[in-house]
SEFIZA-3560 file (N, C-alpha, C; in Angstrom, 3 decimals):
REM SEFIZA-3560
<numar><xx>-115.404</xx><yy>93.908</yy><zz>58.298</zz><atom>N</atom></numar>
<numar><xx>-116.333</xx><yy>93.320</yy><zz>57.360</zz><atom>CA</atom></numar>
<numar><xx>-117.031</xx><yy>94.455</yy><zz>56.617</zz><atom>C</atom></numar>
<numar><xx>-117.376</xx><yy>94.170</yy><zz>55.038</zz><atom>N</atom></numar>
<numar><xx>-117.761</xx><yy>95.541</yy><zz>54.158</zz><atom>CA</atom></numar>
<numar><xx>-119.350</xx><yy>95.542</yy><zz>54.608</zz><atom>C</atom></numar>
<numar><xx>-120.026</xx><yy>96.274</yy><zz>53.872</zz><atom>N</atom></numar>
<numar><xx>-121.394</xx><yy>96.353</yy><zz>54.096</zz><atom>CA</atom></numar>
<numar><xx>-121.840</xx><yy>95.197</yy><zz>53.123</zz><atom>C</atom></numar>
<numar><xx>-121.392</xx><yy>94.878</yy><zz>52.287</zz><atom>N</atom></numar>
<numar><xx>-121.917</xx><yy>94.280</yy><zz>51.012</zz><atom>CA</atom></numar>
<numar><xx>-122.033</xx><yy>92.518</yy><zz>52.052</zz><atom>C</atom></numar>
<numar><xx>-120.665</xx><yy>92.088</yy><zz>52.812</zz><atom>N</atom></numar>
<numar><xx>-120.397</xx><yy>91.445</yy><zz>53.631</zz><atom>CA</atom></numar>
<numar><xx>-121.543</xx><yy>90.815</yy><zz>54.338</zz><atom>C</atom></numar>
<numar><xx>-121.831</xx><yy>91.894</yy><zz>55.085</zz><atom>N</atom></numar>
<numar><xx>-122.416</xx><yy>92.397</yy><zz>56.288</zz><atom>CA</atom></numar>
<numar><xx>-124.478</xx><yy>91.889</yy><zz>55.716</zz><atom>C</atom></numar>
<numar><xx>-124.571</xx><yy>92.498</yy><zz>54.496</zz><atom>N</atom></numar>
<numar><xx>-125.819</xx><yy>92.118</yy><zz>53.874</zz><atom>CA</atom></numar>
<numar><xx>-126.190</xx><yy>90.694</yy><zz>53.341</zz><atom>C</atom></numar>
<numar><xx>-125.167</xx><yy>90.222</yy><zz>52.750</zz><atom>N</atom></numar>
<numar><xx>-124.694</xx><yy>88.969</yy><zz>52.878</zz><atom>CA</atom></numar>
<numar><xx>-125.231</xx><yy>87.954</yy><zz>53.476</zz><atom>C</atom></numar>
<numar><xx>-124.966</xx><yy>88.413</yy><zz>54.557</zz><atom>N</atom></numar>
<numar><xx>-124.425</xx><yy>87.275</yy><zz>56.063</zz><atom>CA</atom></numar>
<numar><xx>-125.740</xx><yy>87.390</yy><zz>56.404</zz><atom>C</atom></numar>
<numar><xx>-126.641</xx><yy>88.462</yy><zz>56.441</zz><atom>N</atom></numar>
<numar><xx>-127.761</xx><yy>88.962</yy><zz>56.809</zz><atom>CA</atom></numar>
<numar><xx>-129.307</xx><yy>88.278</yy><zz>56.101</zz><atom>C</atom></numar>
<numar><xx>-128.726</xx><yy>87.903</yy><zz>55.244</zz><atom>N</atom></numar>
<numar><xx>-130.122</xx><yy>87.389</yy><zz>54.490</zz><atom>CA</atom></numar>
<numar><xx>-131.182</xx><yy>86.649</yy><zz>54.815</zz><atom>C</atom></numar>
<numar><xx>-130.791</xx><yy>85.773</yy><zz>54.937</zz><atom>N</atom></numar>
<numar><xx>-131.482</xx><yy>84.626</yy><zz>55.914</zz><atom>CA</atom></numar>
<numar><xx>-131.062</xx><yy>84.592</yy><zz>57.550</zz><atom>C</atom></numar>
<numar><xx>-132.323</xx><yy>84.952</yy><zz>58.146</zz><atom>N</atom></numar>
<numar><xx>-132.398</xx><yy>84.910</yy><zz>59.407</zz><atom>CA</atom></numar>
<numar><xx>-132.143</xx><yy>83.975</yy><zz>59.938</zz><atom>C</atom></numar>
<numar><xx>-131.183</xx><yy>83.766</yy><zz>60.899</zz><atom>N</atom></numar>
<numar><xx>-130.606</xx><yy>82.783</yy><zz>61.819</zz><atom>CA</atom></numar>
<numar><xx>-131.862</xx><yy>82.658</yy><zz>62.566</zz><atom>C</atom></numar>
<numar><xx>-132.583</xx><yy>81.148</yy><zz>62.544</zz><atom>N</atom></numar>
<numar><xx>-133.756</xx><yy>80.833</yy><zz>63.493</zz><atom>CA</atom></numar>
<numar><xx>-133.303</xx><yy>80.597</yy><zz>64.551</zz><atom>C</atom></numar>
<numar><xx>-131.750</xx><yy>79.677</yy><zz>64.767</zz><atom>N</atom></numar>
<numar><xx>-131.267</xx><yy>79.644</yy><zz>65.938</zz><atom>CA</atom></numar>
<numar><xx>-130.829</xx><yy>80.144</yy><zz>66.971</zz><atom>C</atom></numar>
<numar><xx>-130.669</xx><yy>81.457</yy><zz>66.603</zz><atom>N</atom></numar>
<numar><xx>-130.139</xx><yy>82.606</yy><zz>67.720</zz><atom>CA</atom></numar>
<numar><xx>-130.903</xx><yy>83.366</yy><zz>67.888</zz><atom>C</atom></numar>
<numar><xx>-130.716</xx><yy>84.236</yy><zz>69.076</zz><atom>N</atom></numar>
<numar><xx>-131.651</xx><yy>85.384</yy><zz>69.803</zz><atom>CA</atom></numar>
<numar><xx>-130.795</xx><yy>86.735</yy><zz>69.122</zz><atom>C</atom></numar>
<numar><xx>-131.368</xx><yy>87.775</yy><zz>68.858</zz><atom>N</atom></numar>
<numar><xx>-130.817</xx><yy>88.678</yy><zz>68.374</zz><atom>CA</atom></numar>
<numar><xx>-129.095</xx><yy>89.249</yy><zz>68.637</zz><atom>C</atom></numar>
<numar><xx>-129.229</xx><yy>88.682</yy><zz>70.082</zz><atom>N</atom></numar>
<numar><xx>-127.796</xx><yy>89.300</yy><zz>70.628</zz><atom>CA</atom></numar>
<numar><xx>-126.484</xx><yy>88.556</yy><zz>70.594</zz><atom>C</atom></numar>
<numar><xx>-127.406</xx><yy>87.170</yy><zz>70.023</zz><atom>N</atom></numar>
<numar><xx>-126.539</xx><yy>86.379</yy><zz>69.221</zz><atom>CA</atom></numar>
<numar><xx>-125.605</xx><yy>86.309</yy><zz>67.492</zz><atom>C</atom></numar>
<numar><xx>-126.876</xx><yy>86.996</yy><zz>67.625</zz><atom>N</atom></numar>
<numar><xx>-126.208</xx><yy>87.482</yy><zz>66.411</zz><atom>CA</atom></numar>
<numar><xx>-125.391</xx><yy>88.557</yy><zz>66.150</zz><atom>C</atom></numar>
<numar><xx>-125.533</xx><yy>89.388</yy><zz>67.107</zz><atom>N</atom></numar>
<numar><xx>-124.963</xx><yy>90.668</yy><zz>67.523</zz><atom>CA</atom></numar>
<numar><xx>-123.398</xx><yy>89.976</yy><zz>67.826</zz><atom>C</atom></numar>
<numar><xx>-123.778</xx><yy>89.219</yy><zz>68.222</zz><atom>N</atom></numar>
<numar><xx>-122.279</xx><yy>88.775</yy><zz>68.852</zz><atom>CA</atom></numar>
<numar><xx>-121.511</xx><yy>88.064</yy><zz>67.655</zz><atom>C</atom></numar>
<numar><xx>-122.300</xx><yy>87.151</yy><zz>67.038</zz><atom>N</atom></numar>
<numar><xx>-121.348</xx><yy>86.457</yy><zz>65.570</zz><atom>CA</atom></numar>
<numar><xx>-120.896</xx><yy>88.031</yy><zz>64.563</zz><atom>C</atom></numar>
<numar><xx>-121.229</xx><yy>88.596</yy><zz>64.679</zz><atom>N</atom></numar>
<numar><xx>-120.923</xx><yy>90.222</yy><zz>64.062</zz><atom>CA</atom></numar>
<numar><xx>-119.936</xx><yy>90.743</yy><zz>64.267</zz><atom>C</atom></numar>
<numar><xx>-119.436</xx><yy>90.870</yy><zz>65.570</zz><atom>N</atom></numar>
<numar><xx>-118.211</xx><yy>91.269</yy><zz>66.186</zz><atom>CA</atom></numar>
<numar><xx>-117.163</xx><yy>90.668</yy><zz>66.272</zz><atom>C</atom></numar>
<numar><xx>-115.726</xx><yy>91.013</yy><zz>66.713</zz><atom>N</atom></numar>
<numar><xx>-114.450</xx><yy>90.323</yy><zz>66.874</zz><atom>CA</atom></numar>
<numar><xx>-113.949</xx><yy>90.995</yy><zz>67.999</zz><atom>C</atom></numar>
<numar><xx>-112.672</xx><yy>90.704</yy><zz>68.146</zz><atom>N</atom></numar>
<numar><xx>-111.558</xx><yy>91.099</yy><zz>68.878</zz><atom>CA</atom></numar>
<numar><xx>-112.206</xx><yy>91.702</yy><zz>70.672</zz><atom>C</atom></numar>
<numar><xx>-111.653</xx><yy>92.641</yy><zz>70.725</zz><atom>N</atom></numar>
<numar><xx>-111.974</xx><yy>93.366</yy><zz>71.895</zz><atom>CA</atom></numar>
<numar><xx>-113.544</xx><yy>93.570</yy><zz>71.941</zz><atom>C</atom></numar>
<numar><xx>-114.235</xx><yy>93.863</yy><zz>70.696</zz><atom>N</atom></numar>
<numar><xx>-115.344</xx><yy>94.255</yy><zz>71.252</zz><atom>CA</atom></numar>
<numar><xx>-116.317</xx><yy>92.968</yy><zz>71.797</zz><atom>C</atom></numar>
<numar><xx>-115.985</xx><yy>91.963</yy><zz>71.023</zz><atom>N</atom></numar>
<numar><xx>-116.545</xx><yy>90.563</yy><zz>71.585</zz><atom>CA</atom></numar>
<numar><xx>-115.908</xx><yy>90.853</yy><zz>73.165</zz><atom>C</atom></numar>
<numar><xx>-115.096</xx><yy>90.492</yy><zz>73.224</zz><atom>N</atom></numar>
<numar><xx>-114.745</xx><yy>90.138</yy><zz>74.552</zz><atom>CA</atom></numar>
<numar><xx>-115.404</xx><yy>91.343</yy><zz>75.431</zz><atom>C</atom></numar>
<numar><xx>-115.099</xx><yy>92.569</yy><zz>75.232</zz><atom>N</atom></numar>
<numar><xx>-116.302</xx><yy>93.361</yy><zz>76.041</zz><atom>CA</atom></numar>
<numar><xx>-117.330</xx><yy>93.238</yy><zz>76.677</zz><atom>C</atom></numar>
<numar><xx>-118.047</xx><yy>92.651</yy><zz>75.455</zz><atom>N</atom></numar>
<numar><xx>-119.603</xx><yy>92.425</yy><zz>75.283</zz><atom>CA</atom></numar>
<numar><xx>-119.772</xx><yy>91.096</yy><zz>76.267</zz><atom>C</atom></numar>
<numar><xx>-118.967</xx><yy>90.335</yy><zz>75.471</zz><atom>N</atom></numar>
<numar><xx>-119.255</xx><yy>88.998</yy><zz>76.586</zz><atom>CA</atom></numar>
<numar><xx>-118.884</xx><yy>89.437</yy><zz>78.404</zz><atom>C</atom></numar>
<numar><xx>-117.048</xx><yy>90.552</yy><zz>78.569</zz><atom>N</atom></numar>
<numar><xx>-117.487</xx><yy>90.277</yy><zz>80.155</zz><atom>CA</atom></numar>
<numar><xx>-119.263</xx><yy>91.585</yy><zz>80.856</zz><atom>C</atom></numar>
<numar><xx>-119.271</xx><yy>92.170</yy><zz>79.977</zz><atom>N</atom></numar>
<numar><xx>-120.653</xx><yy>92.877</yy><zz>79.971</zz><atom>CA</atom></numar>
<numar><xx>-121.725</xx><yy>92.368</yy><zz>80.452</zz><atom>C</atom></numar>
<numar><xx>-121.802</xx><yy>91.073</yy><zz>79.714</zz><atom>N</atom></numar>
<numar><xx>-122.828</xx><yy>90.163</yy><zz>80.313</zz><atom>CA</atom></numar>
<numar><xx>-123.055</xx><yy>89.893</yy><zz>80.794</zz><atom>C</atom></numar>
<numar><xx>-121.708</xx><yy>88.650</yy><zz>81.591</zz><atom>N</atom></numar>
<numar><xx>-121.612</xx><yy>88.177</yy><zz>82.612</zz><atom>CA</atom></numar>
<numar><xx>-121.245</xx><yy>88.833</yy><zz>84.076</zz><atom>C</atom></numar>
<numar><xx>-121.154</xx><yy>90.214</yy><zz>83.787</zz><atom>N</atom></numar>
<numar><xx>-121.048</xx><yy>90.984</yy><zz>85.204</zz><atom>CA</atom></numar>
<numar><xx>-122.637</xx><yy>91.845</yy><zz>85.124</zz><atom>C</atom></numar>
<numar><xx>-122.469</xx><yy>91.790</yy><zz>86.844</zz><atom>N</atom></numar>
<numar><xx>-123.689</xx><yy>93.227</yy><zz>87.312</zz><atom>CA</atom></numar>
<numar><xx>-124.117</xx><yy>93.959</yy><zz>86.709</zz><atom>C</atom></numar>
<numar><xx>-123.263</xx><yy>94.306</yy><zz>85.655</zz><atom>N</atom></numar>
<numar><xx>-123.829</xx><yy>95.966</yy><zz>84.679</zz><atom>CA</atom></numar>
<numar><xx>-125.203</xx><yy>95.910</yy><zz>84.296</zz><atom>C</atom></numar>
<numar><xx>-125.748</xx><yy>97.006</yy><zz>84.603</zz><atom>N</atom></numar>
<numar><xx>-127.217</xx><yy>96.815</yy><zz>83.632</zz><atom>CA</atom></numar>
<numar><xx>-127.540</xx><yy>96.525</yy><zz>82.750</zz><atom>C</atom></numar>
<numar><xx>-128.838</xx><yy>96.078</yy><zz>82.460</zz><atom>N</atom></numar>
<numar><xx>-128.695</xx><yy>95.541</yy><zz>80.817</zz><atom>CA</atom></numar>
<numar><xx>-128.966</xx><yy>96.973</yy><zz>80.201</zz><atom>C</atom></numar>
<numar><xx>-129.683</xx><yy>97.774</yy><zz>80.887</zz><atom>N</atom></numar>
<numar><xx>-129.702</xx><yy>99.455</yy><zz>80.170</zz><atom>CA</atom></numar>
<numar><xx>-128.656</xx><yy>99.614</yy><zz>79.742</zz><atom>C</atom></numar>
<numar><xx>-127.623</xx><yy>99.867</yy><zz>80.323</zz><atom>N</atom></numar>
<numar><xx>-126.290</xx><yy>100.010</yy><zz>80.023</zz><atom>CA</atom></numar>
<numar><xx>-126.044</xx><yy>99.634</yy><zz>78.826</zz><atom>C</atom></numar>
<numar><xx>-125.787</xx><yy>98.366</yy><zz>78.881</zz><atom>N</atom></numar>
<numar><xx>-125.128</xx><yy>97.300</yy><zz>77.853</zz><atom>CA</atom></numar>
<numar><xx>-126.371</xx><yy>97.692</yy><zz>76.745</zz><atom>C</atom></numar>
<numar><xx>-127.387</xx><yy>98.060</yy><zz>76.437</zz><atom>N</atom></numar>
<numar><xx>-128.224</xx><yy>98.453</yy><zz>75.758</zz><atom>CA</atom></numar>
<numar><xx>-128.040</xx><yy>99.467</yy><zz>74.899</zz><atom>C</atom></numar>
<numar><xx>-127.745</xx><yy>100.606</yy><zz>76.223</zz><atom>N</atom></numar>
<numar><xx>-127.119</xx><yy>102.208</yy><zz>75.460</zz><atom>CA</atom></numar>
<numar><xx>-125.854</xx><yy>101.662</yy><zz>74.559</zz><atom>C</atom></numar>
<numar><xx>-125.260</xx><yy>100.940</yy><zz>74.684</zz><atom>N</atom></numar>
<numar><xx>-123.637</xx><yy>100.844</yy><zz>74.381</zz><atom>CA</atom></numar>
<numar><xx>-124.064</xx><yy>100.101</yy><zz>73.183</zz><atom>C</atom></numar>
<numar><xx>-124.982</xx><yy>99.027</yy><zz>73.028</zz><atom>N</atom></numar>
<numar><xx>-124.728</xx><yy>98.840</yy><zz>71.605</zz><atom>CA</atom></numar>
<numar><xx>-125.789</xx><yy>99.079</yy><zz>70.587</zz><atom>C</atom></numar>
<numar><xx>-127.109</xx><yy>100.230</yy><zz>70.974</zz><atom>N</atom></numar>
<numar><xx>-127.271</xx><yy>100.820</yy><zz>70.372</zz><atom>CA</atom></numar>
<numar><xx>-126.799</xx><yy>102.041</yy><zz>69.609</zz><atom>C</atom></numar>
<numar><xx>-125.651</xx><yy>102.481</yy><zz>70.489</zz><atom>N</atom></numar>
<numar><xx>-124.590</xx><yy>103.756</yy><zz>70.148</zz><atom>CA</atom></numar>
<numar><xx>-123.857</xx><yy>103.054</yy><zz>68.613</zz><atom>C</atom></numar>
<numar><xx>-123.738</xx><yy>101.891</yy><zz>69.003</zz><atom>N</atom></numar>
<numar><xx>-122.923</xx><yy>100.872</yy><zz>67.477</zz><atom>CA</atom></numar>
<numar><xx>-123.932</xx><yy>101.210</yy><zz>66.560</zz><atom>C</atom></numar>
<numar><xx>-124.989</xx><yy>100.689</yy><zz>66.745</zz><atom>N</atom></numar>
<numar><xx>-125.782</xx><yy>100.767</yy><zz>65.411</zz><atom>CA</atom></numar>
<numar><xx>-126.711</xx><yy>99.245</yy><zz>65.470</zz><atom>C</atom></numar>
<numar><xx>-126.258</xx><yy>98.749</yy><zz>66.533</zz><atom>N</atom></numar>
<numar><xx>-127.409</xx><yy>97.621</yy><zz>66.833</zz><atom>CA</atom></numar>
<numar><xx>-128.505</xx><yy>97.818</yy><zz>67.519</zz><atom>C</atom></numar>
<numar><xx>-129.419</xx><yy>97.076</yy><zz>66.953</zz><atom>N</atom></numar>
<numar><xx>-131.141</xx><yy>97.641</yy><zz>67.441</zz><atom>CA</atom></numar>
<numar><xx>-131.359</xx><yy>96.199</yy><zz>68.067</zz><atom>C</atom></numar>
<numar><xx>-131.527</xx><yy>96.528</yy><zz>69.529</zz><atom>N</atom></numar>
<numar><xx>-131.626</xx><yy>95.296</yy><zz>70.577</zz><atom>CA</atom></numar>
<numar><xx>-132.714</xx><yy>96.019</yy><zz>71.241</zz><atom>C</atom></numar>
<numar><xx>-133.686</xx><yy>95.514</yy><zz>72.419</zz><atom>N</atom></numar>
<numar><xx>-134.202</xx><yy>95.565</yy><zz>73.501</zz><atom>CA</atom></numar>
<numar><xx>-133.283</xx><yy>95.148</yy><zz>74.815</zz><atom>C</atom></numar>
<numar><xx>-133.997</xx><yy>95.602</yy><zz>75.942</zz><atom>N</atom></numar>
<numar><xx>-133.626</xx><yy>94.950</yy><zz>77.279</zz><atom>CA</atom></numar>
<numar><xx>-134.412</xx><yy>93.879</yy><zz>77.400</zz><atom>C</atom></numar>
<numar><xx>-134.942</xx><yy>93.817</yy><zz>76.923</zz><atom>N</atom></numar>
<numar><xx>-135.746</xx><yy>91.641</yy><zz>77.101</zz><atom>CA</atom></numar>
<numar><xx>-135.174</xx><yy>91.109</yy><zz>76.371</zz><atom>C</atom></numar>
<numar><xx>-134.461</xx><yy>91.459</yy><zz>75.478</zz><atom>N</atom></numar>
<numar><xx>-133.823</xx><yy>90.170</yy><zz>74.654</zz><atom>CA</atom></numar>
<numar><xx>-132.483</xx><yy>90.389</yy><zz>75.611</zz><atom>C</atom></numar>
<numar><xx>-132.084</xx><yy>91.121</yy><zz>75.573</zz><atom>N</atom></numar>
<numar><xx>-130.513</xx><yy>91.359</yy><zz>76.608</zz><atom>CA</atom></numar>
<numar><xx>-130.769</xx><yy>90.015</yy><zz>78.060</zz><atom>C</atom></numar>
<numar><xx>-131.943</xx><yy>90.954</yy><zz>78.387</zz><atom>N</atom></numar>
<numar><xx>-132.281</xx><yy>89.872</yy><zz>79.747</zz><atom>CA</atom></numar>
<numar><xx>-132.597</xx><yy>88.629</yy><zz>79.538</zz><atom>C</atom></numar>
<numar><xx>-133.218</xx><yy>88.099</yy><zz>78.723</zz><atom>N</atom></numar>
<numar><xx>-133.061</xx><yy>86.446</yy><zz>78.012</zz><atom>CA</atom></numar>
<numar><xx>-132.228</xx><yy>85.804</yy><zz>78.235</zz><atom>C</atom></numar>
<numar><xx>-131.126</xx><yy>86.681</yy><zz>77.476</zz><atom>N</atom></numar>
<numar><xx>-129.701</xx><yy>85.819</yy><zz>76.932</zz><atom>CA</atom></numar>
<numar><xx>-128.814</xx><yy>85.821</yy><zz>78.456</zz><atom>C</atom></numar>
<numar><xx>-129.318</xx><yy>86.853</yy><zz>78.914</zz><atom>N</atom></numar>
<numar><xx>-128.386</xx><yy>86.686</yy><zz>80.269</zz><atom>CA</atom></numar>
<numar><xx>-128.658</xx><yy>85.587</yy><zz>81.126</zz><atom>C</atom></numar>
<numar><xx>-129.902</xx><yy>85.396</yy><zz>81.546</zz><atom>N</atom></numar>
<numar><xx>-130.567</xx><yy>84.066</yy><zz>81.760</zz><atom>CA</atom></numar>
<numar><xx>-130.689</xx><yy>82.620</yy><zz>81.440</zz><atom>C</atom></numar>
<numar><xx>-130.301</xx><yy>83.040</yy><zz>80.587</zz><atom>N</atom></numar>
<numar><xx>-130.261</xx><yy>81.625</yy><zz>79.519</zz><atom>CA</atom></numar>
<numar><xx>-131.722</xx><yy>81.259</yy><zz>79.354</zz><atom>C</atom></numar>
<numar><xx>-132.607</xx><yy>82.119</yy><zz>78.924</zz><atom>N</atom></numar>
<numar><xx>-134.052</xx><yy>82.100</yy><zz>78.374</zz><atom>CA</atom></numar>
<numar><xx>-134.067</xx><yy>81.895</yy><zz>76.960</zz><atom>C</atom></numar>
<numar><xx>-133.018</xx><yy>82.349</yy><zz>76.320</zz><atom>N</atom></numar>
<numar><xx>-133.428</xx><yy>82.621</yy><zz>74.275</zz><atom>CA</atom></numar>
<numar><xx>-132.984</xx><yy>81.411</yy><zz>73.856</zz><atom>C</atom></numar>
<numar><xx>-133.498</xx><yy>81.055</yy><zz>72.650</zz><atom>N</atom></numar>
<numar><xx>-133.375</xx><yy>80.089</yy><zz>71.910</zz><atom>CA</atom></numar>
<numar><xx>-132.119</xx><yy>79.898</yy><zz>71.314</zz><atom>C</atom></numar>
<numar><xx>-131.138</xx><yy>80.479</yy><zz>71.753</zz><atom>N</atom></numar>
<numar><xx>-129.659</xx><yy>80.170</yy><zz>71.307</zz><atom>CA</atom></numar>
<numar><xx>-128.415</xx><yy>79.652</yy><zz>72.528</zz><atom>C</atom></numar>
<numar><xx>-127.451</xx><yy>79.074</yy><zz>72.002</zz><atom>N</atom></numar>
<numar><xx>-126.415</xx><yy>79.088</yy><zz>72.211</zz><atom>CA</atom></numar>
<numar><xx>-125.197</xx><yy>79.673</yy><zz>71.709</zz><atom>C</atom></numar>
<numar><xx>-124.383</xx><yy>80.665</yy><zz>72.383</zz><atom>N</atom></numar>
<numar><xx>-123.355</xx><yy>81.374</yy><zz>71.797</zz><atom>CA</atom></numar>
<numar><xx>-122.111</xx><yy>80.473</yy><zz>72.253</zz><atom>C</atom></numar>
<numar><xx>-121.437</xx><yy>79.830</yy><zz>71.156</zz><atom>N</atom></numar>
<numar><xx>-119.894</xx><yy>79.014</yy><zz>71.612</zz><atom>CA</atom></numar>
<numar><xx>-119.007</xx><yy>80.237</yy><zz>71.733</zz><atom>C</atom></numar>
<numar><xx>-118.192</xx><yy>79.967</yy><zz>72.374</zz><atom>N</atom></numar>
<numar><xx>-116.979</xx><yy>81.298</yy><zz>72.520</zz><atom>CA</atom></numar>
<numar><xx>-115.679</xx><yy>80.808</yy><zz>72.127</zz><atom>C</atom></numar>
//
């Protein structure tokens, strides 16, 4: 996806999702699937934090820990 894309898509804030939801409608292929078994296993959310701030996504560990919980105001379909 271009940047122009990417700004796009970005405009209007999704009220329905938690940030990492959106993080996730962003991605494809392998790195989705990553991310998702990321989640759902043991790994830290530090971890999973470092890793997709290294991308260029600006998350917290409370929103990480939310979504792992099923605390945030979204649902991610897979």
């Amino acid at each position: 996806m271009s940047l122009r894309d990417q700004i796009e898509k970005n405009k209007q804030p999704d009220t329905d999702a938690c940030t990492l939801a959106v993080i996730m409608r962003s991605i494809d292929g392998d790195d989705k699937e990553a991310l998702l078994e990321a989640l759902s296993s043991d790994l830290p959310t530090v971890t999973i934090r470092r890793a997709l701030r290294s991308e260029g996504f600006h998350i917290g560990e409370p929103t990480i820990n939310d979504h792992r919980k099923g605390r945030c105001k979204c649902i991610i379909k897979k």
